[in-house]
C-alpha positions in Angstrom: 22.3 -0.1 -21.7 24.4 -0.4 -18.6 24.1 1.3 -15.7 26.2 1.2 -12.1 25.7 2.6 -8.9 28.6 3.5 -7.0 28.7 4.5 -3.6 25.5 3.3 -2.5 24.3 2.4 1.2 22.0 -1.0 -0.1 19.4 -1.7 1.4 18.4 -5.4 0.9 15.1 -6.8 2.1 15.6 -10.5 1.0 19.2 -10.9 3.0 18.2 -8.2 5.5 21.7 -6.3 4.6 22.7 -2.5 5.1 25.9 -2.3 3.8 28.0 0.0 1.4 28.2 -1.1 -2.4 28.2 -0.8 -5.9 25.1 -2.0 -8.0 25.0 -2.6 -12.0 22.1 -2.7 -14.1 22.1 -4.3 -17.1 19.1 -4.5 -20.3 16.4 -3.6 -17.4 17.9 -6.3 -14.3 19.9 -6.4 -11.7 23.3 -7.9 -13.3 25.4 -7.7 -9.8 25.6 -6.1 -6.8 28.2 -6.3 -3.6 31.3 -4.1 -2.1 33.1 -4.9 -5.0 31.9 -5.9 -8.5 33.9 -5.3 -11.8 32.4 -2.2 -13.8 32.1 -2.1 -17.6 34.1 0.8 -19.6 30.6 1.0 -21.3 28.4 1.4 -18.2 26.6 4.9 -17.4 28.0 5.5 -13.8 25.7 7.1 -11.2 27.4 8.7 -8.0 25.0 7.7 -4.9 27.5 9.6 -2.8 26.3 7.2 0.3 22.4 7.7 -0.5 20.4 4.5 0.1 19.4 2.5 -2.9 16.7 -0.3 -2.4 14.1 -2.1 -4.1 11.3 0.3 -5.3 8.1 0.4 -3.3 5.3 -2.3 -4.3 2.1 -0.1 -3.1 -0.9 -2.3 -3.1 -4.2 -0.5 -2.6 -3.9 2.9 -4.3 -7.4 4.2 -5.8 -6.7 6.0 -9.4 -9.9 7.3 -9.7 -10.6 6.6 -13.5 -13.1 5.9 -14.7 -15.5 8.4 -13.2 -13.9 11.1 -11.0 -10.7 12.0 -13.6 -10.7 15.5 -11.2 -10.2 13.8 -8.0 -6.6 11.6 -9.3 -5.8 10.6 -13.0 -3.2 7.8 -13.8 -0.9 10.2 -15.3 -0.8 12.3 -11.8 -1.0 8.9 -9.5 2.2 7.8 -11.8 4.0 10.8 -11.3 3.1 11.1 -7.7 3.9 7.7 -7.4 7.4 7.9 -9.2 8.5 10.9 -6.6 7.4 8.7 -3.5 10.0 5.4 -4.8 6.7 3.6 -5.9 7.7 1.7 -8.9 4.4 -0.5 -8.5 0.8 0.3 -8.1 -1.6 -2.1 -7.4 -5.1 -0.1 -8.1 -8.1 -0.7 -6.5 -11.7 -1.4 -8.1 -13.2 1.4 -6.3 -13.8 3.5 -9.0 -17.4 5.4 -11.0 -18.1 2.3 -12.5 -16.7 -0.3 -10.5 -13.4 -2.7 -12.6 -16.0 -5.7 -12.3 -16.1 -6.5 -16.0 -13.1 -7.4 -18.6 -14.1 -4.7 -20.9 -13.4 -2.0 -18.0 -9.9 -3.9 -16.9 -8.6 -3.7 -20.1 -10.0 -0.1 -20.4 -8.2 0.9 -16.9 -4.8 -1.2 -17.9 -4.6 1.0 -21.6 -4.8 4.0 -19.9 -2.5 2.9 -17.1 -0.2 1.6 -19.7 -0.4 5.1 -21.8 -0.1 7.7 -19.0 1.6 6.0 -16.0 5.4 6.9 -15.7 5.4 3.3 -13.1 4.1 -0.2 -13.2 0.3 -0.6 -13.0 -0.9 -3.5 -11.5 -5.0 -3.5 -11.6 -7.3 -5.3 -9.0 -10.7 -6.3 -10.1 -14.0 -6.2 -7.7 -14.9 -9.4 -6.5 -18.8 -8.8 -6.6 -20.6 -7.2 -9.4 -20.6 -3.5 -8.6 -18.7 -4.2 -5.6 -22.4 -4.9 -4.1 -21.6 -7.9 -2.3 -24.8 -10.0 -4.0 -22.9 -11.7 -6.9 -19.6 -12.9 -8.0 -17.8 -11.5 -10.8 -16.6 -13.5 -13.6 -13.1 -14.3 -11.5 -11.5 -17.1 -14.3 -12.2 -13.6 -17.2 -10.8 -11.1 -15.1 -7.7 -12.9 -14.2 -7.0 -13.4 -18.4 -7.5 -9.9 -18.6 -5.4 -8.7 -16.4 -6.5 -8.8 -12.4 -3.6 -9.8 -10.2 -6.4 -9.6 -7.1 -9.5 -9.8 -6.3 -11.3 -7.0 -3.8 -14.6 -5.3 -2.8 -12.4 -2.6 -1.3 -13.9 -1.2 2.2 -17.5 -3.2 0.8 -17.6 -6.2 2.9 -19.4 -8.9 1.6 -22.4 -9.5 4.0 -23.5 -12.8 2.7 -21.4 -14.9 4.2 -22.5 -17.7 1.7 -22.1 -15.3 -1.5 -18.1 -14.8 0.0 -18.0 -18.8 0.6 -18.7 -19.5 -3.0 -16.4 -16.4 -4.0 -13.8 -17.8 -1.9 -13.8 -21.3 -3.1 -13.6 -20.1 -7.3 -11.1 -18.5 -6.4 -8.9 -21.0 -4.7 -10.0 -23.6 -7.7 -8.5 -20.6 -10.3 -5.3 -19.2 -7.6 -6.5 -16.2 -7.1 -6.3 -13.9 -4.0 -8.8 -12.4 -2.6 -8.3 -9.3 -0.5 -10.7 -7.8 1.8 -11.5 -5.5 4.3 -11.7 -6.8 8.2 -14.6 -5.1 9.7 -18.2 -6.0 11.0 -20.3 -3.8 8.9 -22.8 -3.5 11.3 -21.2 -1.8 14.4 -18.9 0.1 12.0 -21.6 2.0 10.3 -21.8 5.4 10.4 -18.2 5.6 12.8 -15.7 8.8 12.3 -14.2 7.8 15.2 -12.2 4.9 17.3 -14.6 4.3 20.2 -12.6 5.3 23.8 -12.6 8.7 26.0 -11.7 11.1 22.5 -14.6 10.1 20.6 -16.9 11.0 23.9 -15.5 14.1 24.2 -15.7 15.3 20.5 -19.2 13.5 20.4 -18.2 11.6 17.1 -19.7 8.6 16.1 -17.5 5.9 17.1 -16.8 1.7 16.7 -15.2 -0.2 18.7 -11.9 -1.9 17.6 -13.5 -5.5 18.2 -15.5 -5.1 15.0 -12.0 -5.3 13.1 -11.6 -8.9 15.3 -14.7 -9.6 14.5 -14.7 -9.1 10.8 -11.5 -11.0 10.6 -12.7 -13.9 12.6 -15.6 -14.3 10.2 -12.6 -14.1 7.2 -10.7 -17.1 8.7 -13.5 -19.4 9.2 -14.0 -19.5 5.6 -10.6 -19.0 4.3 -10.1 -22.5 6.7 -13.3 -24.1 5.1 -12.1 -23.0 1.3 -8.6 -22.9 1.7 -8.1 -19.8 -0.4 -5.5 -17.2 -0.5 -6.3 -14.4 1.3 -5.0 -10.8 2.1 -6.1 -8.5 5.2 -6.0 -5.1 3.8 -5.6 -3.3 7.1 -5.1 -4.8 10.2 -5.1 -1.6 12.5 -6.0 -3.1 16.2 -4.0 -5.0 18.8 -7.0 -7.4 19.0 -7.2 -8.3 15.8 -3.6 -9.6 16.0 -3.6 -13.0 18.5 -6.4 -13.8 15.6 -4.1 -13.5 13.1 -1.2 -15.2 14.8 -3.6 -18.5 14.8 -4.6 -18.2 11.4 -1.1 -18.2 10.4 0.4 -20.7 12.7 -2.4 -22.9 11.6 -0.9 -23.0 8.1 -3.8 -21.1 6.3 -2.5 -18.7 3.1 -3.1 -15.5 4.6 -1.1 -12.1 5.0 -2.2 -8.9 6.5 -0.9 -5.5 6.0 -1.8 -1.8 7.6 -1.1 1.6 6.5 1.3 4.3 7.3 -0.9 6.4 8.3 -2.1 3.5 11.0 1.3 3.6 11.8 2.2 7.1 12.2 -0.8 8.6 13.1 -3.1 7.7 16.1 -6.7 9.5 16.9 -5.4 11.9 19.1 -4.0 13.8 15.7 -7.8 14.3 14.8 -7.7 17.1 17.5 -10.5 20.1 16.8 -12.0 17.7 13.6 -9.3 17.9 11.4 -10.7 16.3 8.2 -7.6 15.3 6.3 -6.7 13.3 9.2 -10.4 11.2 8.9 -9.3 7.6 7.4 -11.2 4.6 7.1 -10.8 2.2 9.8 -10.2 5.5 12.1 -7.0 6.4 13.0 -6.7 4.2 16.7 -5.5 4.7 19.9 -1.8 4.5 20.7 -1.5 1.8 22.5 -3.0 0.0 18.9 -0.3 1.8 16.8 2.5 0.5 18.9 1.6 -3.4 18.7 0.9 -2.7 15.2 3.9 -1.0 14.4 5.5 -4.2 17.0 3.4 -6.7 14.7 5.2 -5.1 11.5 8.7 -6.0 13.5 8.1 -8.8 13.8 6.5 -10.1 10.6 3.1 -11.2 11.8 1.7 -7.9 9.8 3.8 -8.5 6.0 3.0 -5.3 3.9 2.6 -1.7 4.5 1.0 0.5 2.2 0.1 3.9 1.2 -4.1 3.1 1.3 -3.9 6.6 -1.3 -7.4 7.6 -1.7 -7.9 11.1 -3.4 -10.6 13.2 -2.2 -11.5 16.9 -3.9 -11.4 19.8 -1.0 -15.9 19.7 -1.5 -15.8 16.2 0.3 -12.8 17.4 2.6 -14.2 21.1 3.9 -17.0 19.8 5.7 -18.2 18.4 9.3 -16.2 16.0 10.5 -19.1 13.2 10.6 -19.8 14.6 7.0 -16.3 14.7 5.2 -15.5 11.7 3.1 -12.6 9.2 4.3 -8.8 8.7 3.1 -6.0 10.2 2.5 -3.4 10.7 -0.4 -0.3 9.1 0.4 2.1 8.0 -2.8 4.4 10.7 -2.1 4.1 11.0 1.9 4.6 6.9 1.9 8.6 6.9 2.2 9.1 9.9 4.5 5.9 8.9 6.7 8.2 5.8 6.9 11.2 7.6 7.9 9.3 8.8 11.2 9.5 4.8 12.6 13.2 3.9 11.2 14.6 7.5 13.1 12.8 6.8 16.1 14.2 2.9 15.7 11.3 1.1 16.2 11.9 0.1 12.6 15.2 -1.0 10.7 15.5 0.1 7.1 15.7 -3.6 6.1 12.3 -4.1 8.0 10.8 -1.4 6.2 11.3 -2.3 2.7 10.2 -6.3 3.7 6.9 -4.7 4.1 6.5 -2.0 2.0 8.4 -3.7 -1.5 9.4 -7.3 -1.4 6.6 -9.0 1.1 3.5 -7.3 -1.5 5.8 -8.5 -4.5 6.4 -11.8 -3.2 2.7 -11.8 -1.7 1.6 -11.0 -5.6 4.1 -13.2 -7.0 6.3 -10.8 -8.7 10.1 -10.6 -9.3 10.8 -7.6 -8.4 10.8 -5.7 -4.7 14.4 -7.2 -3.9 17.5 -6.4 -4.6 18.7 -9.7 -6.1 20.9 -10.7 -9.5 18.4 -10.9 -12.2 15.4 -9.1 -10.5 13.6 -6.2 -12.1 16.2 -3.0 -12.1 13.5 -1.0 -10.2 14.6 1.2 -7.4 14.2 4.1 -5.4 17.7 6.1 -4.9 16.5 8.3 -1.3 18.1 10.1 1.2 16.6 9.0 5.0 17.6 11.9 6.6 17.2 14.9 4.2 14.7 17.6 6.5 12.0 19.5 4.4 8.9 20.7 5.4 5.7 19.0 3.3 3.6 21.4 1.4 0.8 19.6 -0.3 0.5 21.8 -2.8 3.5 20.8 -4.1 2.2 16.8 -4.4 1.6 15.4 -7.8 -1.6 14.4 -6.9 -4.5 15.9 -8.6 -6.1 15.7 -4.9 -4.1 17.6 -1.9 -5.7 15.5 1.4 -2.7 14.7 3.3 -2.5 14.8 6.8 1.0 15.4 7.1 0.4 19.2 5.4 3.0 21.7 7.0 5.0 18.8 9.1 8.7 18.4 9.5 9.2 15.3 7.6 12.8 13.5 6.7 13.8 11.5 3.8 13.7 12.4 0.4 13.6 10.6 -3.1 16.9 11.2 -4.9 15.9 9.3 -8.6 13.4 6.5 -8.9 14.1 3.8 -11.7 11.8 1.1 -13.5 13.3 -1.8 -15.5 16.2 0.4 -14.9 15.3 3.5 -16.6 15.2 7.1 -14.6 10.9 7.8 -14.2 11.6 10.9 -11.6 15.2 12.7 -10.4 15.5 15.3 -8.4 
């Protein structure tokens, strides 16, 4: 099957192009793209009537919550979720009732991924047993079975010899690890980003240096075992000179954040506003600015969504009380459309981070817009207005903190391996 898009605005990552242009798709790949290309008499021919076309997003970090809490998010509504938000790839995390620590419950996840999902499902697999931080997992297993990473999710490993050994299997095998920057110890117990708002509201608060401090504990060992190694959220402007040193020093690591990090800083939390509680806390806006800076200028690679589904019983209660996160698959693009219209972010720059630096960081082809790549692609409108109803999200789950906001940029059609997964 052939398929060309006409009329496009293309929005290309790789070459960091916006230009106008005509794409063709043929048997699931990119077969040519440019301002002119010859189209077959045989080709389906889709009309983008100046929409943008890019790579689709590559989301890594989004908790399906099967097994165990089906009610909270299944993969059937996380696909279809993630197929109206232009994610064509979701990278799961282990966090689930039992934790993905064993092959048998990969392979269990990956069928039912595989069966329900509308999108790619990529599944990470803990890096402890029982994401408990006391022993390894069976790393060289998982991998055959399916694991692409390696993660005890917002668990960090406390034995700092137990993560040195897990560390250095996993550089003898290629595998990345990705974990969570954070000194358990001062961030116990925190709702809040320590500073003047948390005094006020009399939250329980940490102090940003725990993020520095977490990660400065990360890069001593990723420099002692050389492994490959992924910051899940880097959310503080101290954590970044860290990072900068890390990488200038030639050690395999990347960092990423999440849009609501981005978009959202603790002064949103207001009279204890649960959906907008997150784990780290949202931060202070002089933080979102070097992070959104850091993102600009490539020292932070990925942005994701960080989706976490929580039922309104773990939402609807004290603020110290209510459970952490945020669903996100479907506020992901338009949250993102808040930085490009108030240019502190280019199109180009956003889909770097949020589809071809995780592909590329994950070692997959697609998440560019390049001949022979993956045919999967989000088809959007940047400035469409609509106000966000969560009701109206795919997710089993309605926590957003964007409820009722005036949000632009809406998802036209979403495509994997070139086939339409959601139109509007």
């Amino acid at each position: 099957m052939k398929t060309v898009f006409i009329n496009a605005r293309l929005i290309d990552p790789t070459q960091k192009q916006d230009l106008h242009g005509n794409l063709l798709v043929e048997d699931g790949k990119i077969a040519a793209l440019g301002a002119h290309i010859d189209i077959p008499a045989d080709a389906k021919v889709i009309d983008c009537a100046g929409a943008c076309l890019a790579p689709g997003i590559v989301d890594i970090g989004v908790k399906v919550c099967e097994p165990g809490e089906r009610h909270k998010e299944s993969y059937r509504s996380a696909g279809l979720a993630a197929a109206a938000g232009g994610v064509t790839t979701i990278v799961t995390r282990p966090d689930t009732t039992p934790a993905i620590d064993t092959p048998e419950t990969l392979e269990f996840a990956t069928r039912r991924a595989n069966q329900a999902a509308p999108v790619n499902v990529l599944p990470m697999a803990a890096l402890t047993k029982d994401r408990a931080g006391r022993e390894m997992t069976e790393i060289g297993f998982l991998m055959d079975a399916g694991a692409v990473a390696f993660t005890d999710c917002d668990h960090v490993v406390t034995e700092t010899k137990v993560f040195s050994r897990a560390l250095t299997y996993a550089r003898s095998l290629g595998a990345l690890v990705i974990a969570h920057p954070q000194e358990p110890g001062l961030s116990k117990g925190a709702a809040a980003t320590s500073g003047k708002f948390a005094s006020l509201r009399g939250l329980p608060s940490v102090s940003p240096i725990a993020e520095r401090m977490g990660l400065d504990r990360d890069i001593a060992l990723i420099e002692v075992t050389g492994a490959k190694y992924h910051a899940d959220q880097i959310t503080t402007a101290r954590a970044l000179p860290a990072l900068e040193r890390a990488k200038n020093n030639g050690l395999d690591i990347t960092a990423g954040t999440s849009i609501h990090h981005l978009t959202l800083n603790e002064l949103d939390v207001a009279d204890y506003r649960t959906f907008f509680k997150v784990k780290p806390p949202l931060r202070s806006e002089d933080d979102r600015q070097a992070i959104i800076a850091a993102v600009k200028s490539g020292l932070i690679d990925t942005i994701s969504s960080m989706h976490t589904p929580q039922d309104e019983e773990s939402k609807r209660l004290p603020f110290e009380e209510a459970a952490s996160g945020a669903v996100a698959l479907e506020t992901l693009l338009p949250a993102a459309m808040r930085l490009f219209h108030a240019e502190l972010l280019t199109l180009q720059d956003l889909f770097r981070a949020m589809s071809y630096n995780p592909a590329k960081r994950l070692g997959l082809a697609c998440g560019r817009l390049d001949v022979g790549a993956p045919a999967d692609l989000v088809l959007f409108d940047p400035d469409a207005p609509f106000v966000l109803d969560r009701f109206k999200l795919n997710s089993k789950s309605k926590n957003t903190p964007f409820d009722g906001q005036r949000m632009q940029g809406k998802v036209r059609a979403t495509f994997v391996n070139g086939v339409s997964v959601f139109q509007t």
